[in-house]
N, C-alpha and C positions, 0 to 999 in steps of 0.2 A: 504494500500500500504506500501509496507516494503520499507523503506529510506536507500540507499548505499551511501556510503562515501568512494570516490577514495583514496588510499596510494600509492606514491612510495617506494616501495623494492629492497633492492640491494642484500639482501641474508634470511637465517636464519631467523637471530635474528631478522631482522625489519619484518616479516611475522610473527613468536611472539606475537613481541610488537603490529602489528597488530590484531591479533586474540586474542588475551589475556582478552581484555575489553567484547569482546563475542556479539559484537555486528556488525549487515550485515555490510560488507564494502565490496570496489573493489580492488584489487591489482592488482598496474600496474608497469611495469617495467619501469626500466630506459631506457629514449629516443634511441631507435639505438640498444636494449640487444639482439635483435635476431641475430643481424650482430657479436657481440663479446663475445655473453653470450653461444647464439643456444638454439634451442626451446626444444634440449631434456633435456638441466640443467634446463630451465625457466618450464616445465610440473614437472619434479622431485623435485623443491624446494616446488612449489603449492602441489605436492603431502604432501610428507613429513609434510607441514601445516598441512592439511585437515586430516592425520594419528595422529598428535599431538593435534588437537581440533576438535575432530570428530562431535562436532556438528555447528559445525560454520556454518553459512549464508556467502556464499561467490562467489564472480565473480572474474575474471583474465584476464589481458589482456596485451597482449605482444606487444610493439612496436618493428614493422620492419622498419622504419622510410622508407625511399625511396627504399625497395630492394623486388621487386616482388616474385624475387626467397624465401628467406627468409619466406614470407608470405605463399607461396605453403610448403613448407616443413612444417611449421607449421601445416597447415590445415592437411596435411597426419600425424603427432603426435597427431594431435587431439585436437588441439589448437579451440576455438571457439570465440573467441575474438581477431581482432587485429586492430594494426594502421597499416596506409598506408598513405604517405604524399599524397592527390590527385593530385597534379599534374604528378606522376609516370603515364609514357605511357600504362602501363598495369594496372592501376587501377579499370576499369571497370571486365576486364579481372577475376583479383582476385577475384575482390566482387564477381562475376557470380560463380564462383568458390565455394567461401567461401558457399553461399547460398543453392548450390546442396549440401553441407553438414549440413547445419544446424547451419552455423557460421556468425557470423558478421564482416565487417572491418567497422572501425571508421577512418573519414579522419583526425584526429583531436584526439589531444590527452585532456581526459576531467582533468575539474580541478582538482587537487589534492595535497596533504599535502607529500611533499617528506621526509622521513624517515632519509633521512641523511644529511639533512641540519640543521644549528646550530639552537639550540632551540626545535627541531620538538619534543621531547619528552614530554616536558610542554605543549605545543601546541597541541598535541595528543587526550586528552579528550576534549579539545573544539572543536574540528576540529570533533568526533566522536557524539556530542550533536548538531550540529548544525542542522538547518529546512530547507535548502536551497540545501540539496543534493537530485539528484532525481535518479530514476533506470534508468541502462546503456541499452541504445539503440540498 
């Protein structure tokens, strides 16, 4: 079983410094990025990754925090990962949705080592060695 280790990304360079080490990880956006980022910058950053380390092991996953709409637009970009706070009246809604596609929504955003908080760079390779990550659901 290959081990993923969630990162939050805010651009670029922390999808880099993520892929850099070359080892599976999850890239997950910052809380709410579909609502002020929009899923077609949040697919174009993951691309651009994935064209800079073309062999990288990797998942992605964009939080829409509470906005169903947000979440449907993704899924038509081609999004296969995403959050959705459950309590959203349309939550079921999506998931049903997401599924006829071949996609997930996660009520719940999994843990992870956010890239731009002070320190995360030193914290980075232990955060990438650790035994306590599992594959994303």
């Amino acid at each position: 079983m290959i081990l993923h280790h969630t990162l939050v990304v805010h651009g670029l360079d922390h999808v880099r410094a993520a892929l850099r080490p070359g080892r599976p990880v999850i890239l997950l956006s910052a809380p709410g990025a579909a609502g002020f980022a929009g899923c077609l910058w949040w697919r174009g950053l993951i691309e651009l990754g994935r064209t800079e380390f073309p062999g990288a092991v990797l998942d992605d996953v964009l939080d829409c925090a509470d906005s169903p709409g947000h979440c449907m637009a993704a899924l038509r970009a081609g999004q296969l990962r995403l959050v959705l706070h459950p309590a959203c009246p349309a939550f079921g809604a999506v998931t049903a949705a997401a599924a006829t596609r071949g996609a997930t929504v996660l009520p719940a955003r999994p843990p992870a080592l956010d890239l731009a908080a002070p320190g995360a760079g030193r914290k980075l390779a232990d955060w990438l060695q650790r035994d306590s990550a599992g594959p994303l659901v």
